[in-house]
Structures are given as C-alpha cells and as structure tokens.
C-alpha positions as a LaTeX table, in Angstrom:
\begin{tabular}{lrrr}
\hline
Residue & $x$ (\AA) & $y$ (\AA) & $z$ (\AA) \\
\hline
Unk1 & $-27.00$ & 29.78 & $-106.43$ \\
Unk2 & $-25.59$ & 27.16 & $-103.44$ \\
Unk3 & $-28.28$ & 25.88 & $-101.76$ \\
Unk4 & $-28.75$ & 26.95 & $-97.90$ \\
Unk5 & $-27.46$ & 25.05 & $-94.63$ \\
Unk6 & $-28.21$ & 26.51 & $-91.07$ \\
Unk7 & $-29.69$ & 25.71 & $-88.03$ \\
Unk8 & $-32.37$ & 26.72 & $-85.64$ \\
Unk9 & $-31.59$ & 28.81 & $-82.74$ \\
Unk10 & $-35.24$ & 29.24 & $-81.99$ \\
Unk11 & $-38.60$ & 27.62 & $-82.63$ \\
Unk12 & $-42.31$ & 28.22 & $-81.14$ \\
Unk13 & $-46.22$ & 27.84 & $-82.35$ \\
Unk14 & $-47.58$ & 31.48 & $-82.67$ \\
Unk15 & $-51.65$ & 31.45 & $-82.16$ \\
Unk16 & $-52.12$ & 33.45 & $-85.15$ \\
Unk17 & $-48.59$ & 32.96 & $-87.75$ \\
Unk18 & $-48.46$ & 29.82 & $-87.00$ \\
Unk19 & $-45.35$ & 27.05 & $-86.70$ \\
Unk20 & $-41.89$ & 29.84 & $-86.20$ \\
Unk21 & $-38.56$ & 29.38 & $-86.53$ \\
Unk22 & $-35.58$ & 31.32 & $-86.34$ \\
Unk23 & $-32.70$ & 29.97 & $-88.43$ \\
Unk24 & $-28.81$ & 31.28 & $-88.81$ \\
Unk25 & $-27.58$ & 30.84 & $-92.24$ \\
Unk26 & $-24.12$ & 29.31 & $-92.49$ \\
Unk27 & $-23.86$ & 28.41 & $-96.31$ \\
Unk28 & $-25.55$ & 29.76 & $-99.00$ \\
Unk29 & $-28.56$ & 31.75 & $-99.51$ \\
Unk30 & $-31.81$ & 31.38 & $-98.42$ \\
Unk31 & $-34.76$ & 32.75 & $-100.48$ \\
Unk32 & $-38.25$ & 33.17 & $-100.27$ \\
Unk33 & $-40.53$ & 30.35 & $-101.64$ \\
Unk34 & $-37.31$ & 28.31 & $-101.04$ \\
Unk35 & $-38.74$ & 24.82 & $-99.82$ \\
Unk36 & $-36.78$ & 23.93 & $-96.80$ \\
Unk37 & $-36.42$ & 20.91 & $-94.78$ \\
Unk38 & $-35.41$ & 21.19 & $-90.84$ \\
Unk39 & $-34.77$ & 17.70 & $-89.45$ \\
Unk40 & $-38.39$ & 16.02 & $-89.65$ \\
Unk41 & $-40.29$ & 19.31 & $-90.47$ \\
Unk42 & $-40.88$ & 21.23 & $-93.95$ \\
Unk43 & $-42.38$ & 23.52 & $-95.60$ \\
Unk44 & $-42.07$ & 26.55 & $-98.22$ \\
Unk45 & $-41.16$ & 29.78 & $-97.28$ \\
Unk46 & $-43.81$ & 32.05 & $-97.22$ \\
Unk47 & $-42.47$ & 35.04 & $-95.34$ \\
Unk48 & $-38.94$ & 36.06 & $-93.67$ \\
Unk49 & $-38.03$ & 38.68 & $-91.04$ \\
Unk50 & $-34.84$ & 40.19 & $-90.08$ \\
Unk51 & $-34.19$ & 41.12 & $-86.24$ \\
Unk52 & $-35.54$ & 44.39 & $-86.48$ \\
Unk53 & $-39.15$ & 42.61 & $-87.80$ \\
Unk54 & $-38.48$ & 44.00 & $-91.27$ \\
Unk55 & $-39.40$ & 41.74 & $-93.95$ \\
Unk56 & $-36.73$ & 40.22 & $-96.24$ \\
Unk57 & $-36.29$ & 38.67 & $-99.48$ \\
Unk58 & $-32.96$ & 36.54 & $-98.88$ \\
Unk59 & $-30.40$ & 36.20 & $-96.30$ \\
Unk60 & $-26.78$ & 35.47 & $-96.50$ \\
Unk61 & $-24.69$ & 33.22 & $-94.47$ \\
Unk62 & $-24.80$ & 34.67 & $-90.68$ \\
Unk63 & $-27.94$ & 36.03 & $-90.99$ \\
Unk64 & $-30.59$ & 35.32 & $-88.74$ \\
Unk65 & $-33.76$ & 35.14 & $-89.98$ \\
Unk66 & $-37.40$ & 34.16 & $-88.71$ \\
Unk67 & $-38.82$ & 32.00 & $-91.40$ \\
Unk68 & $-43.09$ & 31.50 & $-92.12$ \\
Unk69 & $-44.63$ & 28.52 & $-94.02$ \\
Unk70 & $-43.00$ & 25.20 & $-91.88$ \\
Unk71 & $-45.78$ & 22.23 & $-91.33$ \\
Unk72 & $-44.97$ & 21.97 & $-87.57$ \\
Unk73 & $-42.60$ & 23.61 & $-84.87$ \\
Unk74 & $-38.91$ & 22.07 & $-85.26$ \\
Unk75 & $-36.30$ & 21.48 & $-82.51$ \\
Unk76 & $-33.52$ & 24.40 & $-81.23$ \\
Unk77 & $-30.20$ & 22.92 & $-82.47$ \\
Unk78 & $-31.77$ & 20.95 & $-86.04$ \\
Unk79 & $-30.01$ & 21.26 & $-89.62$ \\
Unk80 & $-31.76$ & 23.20 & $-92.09$ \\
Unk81 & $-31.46$ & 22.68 & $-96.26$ \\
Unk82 & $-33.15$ & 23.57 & $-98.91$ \\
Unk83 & $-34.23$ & 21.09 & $-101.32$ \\
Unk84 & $-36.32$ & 21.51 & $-104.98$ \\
Unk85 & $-39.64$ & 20.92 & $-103.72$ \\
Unk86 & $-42.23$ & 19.24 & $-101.78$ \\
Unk87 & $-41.40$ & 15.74 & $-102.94$ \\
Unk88 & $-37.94$ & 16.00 & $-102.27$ \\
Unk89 & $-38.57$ & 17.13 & $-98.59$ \\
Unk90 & $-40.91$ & 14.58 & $-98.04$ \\
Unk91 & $-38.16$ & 11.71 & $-99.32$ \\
Unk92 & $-35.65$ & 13.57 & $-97.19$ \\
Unk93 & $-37.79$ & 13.42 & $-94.28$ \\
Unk94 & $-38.75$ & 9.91 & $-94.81$ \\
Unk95 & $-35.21$ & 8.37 & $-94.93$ \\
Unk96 & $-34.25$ & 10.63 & $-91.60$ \\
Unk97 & $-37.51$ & 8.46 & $-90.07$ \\
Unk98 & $-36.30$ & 5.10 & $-91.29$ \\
Unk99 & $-32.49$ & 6.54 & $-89.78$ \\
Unk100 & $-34.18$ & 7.48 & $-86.90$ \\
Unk101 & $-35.92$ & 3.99 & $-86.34$ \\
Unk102 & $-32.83$ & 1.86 & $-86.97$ \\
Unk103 & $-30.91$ & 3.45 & $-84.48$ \\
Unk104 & $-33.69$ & 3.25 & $-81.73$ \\
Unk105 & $-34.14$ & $-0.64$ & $-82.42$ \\
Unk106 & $-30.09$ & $-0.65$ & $-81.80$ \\
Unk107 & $-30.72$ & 1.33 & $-78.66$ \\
Unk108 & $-30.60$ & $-1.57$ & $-75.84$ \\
Unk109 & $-33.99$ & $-1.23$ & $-73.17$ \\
Unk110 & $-34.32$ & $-1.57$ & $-70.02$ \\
Unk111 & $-33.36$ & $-5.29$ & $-68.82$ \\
Unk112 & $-35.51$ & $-7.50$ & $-67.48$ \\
Unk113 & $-36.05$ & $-11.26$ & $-66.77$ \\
Unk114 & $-39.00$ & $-11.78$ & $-69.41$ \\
Unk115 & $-36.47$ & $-9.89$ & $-72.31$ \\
Unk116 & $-32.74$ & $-11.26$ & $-70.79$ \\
Unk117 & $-32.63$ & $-13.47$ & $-73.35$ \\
Unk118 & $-33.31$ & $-11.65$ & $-76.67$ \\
Unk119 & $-30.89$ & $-8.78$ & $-75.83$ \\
Unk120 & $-28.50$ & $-11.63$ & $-75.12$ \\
Unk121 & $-29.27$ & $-13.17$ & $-78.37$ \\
Unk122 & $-29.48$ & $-9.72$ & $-80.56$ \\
Unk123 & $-25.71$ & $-9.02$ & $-78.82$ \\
Unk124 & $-27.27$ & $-5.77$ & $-76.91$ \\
Unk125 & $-25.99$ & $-7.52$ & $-73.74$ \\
Unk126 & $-22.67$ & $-8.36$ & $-72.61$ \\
Unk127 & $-23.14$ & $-7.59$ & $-68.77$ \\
Unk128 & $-26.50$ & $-8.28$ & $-66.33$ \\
Unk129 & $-25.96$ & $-5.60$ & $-63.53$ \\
Unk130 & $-27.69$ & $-6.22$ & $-60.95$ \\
Unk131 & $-29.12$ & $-4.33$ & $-57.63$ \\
Unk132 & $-30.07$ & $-6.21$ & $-54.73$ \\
Unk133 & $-31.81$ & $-5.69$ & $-51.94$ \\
Unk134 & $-32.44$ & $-7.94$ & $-48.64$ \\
Unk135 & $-34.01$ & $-7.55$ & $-45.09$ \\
Unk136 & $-30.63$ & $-8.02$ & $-43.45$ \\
Unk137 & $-27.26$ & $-7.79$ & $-44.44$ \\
Unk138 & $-26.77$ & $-11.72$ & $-44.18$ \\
Unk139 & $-28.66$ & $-12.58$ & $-47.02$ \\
Unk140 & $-27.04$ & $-10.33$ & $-49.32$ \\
Unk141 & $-23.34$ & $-12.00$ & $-49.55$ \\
Unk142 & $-24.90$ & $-15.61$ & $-50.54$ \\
Unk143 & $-27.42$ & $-14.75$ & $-53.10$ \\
Unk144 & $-24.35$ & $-12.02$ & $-54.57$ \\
Unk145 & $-21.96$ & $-15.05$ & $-54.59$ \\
Unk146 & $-24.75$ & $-17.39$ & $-56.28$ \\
Unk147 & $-25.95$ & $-15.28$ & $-58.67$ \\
Unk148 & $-22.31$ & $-14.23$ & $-59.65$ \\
Unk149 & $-21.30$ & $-17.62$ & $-60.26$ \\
Unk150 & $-24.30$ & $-18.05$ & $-62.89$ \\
Unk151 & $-23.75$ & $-16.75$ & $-66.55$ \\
Unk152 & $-21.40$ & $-18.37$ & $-69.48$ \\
Unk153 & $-19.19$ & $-16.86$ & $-72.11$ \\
Unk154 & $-21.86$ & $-14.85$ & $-73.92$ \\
Unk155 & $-22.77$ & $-13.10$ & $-70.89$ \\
Unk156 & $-21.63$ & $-12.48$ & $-66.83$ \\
Unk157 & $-23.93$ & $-11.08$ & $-63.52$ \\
Unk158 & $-22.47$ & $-8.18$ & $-61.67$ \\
Unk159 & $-24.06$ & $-7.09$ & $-58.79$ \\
Unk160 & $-23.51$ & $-3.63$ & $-59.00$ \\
Unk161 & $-25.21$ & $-2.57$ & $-55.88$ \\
Unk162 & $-26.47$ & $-4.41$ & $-52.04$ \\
Unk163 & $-28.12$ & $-3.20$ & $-49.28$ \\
Unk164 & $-30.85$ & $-4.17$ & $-46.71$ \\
Unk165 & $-34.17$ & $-2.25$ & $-46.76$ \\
Unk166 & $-36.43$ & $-1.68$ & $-49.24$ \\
Unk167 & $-36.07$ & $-0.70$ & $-52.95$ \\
Unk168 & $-35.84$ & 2.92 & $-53.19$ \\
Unk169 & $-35.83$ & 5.48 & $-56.30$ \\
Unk170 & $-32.13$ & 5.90 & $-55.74$ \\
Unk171 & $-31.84$ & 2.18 & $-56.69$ \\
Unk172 & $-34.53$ & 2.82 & $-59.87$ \\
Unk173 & $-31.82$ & 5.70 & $-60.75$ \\
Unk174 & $-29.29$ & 3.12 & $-60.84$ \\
Unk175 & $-30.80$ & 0.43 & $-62.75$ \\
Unk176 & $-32.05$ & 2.96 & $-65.45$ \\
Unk177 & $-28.31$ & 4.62 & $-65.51$ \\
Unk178 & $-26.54$ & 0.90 & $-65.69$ \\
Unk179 & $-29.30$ & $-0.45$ & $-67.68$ \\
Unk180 & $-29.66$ & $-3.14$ & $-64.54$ \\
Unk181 & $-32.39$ & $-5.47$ & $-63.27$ \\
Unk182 & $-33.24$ & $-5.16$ & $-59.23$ \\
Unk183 & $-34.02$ & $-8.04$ & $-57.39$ \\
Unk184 & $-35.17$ & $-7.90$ & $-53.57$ \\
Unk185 & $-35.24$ & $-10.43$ & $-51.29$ \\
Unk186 & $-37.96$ & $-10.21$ & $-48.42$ \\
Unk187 & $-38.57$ & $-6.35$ & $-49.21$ \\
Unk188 & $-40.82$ & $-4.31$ & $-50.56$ \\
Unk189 & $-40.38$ & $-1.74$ & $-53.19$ \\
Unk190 & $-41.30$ & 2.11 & $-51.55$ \\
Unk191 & $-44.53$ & 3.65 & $-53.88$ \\
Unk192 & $-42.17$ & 6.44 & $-55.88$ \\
Unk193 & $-39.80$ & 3.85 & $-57.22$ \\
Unk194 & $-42.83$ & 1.25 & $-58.00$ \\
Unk195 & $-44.08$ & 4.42 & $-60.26$ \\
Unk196 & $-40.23$ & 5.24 & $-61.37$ \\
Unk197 & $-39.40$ & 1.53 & $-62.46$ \\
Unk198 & $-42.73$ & 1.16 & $-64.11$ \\
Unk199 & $-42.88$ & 4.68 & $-66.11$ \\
Unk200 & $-38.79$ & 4.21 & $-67.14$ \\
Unk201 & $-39.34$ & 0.45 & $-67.94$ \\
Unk202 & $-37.12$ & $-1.10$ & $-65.56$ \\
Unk203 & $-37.54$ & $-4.89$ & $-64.17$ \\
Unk204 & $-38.39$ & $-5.32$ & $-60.37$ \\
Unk205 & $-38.65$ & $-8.87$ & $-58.99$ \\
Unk206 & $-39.22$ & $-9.91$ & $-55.37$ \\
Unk207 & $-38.35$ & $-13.02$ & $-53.60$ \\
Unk208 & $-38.26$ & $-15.12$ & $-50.26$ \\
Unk209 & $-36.83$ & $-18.08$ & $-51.55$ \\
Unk210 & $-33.10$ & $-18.07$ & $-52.70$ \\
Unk211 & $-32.97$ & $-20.68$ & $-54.36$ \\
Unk212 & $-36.33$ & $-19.60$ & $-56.17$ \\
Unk213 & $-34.13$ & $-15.93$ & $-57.12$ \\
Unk214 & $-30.72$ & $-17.66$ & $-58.35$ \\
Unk215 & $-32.91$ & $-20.38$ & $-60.67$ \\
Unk216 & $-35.10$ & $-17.39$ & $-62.55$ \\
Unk217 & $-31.94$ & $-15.41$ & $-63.19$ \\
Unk218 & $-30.59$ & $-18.65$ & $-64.60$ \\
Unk219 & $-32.98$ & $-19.77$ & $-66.49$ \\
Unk220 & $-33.51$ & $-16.53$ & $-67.95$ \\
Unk221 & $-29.99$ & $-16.05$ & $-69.26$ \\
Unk222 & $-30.56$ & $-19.65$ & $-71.01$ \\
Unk223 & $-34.00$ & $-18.61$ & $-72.36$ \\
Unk224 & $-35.77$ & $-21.03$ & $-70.51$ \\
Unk225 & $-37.42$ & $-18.65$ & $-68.34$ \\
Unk226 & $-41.77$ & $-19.32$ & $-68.02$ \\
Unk227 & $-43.66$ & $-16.50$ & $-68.11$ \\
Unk228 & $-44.64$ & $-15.37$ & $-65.20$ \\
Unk229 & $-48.23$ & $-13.92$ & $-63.46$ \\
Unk230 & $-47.81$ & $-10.69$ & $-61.99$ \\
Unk231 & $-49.91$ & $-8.72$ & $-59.33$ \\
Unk232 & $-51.05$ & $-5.88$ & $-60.03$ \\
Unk233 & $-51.98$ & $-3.68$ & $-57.32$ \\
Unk234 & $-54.78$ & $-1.22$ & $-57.44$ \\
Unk235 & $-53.79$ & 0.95 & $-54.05$ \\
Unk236 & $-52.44$ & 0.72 & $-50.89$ \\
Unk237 & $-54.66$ & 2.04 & $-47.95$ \\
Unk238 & $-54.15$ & 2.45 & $-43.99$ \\
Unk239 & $-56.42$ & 1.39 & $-41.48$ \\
Unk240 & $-57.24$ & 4.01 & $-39.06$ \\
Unk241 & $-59.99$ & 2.78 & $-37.10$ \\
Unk242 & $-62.38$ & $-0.55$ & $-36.47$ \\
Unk243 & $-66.15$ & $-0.48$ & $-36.12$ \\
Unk244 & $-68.80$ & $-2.80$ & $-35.03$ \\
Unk245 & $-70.79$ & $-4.00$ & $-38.28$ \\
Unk246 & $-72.73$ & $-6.85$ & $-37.15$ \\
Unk247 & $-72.88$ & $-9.64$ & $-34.52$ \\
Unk248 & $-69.67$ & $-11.07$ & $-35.29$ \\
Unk249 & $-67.95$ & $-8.81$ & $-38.43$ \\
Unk250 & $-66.42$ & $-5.53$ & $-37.75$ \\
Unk251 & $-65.73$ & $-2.96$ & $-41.01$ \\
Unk252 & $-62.06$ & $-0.88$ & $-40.88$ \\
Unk253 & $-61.86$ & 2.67 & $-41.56$ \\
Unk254 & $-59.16$ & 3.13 & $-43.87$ \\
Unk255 & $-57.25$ & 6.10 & $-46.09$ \\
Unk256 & $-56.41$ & 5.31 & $-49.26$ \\
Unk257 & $-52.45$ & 5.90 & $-49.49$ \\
Unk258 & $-51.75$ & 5.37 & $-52.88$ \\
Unk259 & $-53.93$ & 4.57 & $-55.99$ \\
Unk260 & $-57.56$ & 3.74 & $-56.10$ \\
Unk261 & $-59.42$ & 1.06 & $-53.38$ \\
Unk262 & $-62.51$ & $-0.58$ & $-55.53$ \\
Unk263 & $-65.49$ & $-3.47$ & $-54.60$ \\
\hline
\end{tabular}
C-alpha cells in the first residue's frame, strides 16, 4: 500500500501516554506499527484514536487521528511519512539536521564591529545599516556624512536611523529588524535595550571622539579592526543618602537599580 503523508494539527506531552500527536492524513494509509517520521521526531506506532477516542487500526487520507509511540513531542504544522523502520527514520532525521544546520550557517547574525568583516568576506553583507545616536542634534549630520563616505565596492554604510538621546529598545528593534549596528555618541544606552541588544545579539558601541567612531567603522570594514576590552557592568545603583563614617570618609546609602552591587 502507498506509504502515508500528513501533518500535525496538534502535539502535547501527556503525564501518563506520553509524547501525542494528532496527525491528518492526506496520502495514503497509515497503519499501526507503521514507523513514522514527523520532521526531527520518530517513532512506531503503538496505538491510534479516532475523534470520538475509539481506537483504530488504519486511517485513510482526511482522517484525523491521535497517534502513540513518537520519541518526543513534534511541532503543529510538521510533515509526517512513514518510512520501513527505525534505521531509516533515524537517516531521515539525520539529513533534515545536517539541512537544518546549513541553512542556519547561511542565516546572516547580528552585525557587529568585531564580525563586520567575515560577513563581508562570506558575502552575507552587502549593506552596514547603521543607527546613531548623539547628545545633540549637531553631532549627528557630521559623523552621518563621515561614516557614509567610508565603505568600497564590496560593501556601503547607511545610516538608517539619527536622533539625540539615549539608545532606546525602539532603536534595539531596529537594528535586530535591519540586521544594523548602533553607535552613540556621548549617550548612554537605557537598561531594557542594554538587556535587548545583549539577549538578541546586536552590537552597541559608544563614543566621544569622532574621529575615534568613523576610524573603528573603517577599519572594521577592512578587517583591520583590534579587538577591543569591554566593560562589563555588574549594576547600576542610586545614592539616596550620605552618612558620617569616620573623621574624614563618609559611606552613601544607595538602591541597587539594576543588577547586583558586590565588594
């Protein structure tokens, strides 16, 4: 008989069945002790149910059925087959892995200074967008005009995005949607898009120099960027109140704003 195709229109860990799934058949027919692969999951099936809970033997081509025996809980949406047996689910599974692999190493990351270069080099990028953000609006037009004059053939800087103020998560929303590098210029970056730009992967670097800014973004697109020491801060805190602690020291009273304050 044709072998089955369908998919899985719903999918959950029962505490006592174990790994569920409920799959429409399109093709074929599916049978019990059929060994069936569902994207990266497998197994053999052990028991099927209808949608009145009734247990069943095979199901035809739109028939929904909840299948027993899979080795883990598989996605809503994912392809099922039936292959011979365990060793041909396991090569199956193992090829959609490698697949799966390739195409993330294709997938360009998040841009940064320290990795300009290799995504340059591996083709992955054709454009460095750029956000920028200064104290005051005067800054912004001769560091944009610099930094968009940098760049060859291979590659060109866009500034996508300028302001004044500091870096926001609005700006971190930007750079992860354009795949874009920020850059501020005598600012600081606000505590929720330090923790969005660190969790999404996206490069923040912070100058008072100009000419400092516009000779890292150069040398980075020519690969001859040093690496560079970063600080690493442990917490912010607020000083609320100063006390006598001595003859000539006084101790603040501070709350700990963000992260941890340590000896």
């Amino acid at each position: 008989s044709q072998p089955a195709v369908g998919v899985a229109i719903e999918a959950n860990l029962d505490k006592t069945k174990g790994p569920l799934a409920t799959v429409l058949v399109h093709d074929g027919t599916l049978r019990l002790g059929d060994t069936v692969v569902i994207s990266t999951t497998w197994g053999r099936v052990k028991a099927m149910f209808n949608d009145m809970g009734k247990r069943v033997r095979k199901a035809g081509p739109a028939t929904p059925v909840e299948l027993l025996g899979l080795n883990s809980v598989p996605q809503v949406g994912d392809t099922l087959t039936t292959v011979a047996g365990e060793h041909q689910a396991q090569a199956l599974i193992q090829k959609r892995q490698l697949e799966a692999q390739r195409e993330s190493s294709l997938t360009p990351k998040s841009v940064s200074l320290d990795n300009l270069f290799d995504q340059i080099s591996a083709g992955q990028v054709k454009e460095l967008n750029v956000i920028l953000k200064a104290d005051v609006q005067g800054s912004i037009e001769p560091i944009r005009s610099s930094l968009e004059q940098l760049g060859a053939e291979a590659v060109k800087v866009r500034v996508i995005h300028s302001g004044s103020g500091n870096i926001t998560k609005s700006d971190v929303m930007l750079a992860i949607a354009s795949k874009g590098l920020i850059i501020g210029f005598n600012v600081d970056s606000e505590p929720g898009a330090r923790r969005l730009a660190e969790v999404e992967g996206v490069g923040i670097r912070h100058y008072n120099i100009i000419y400092n800014l516009v000779d890292d973004v150069d040398k980075a697109l020519k690969g001859m960027l040093e690496p560079s020491y970063v600080e690493v801060i442990d917490g912010r805190a607020e000083v609320r109140d100063i006390f006598p602690a001595g003859r000539k020291e006084k101790a603040a009273g501070v709350h700990v704003t963000e992260g941890k304050a340590t000896r």
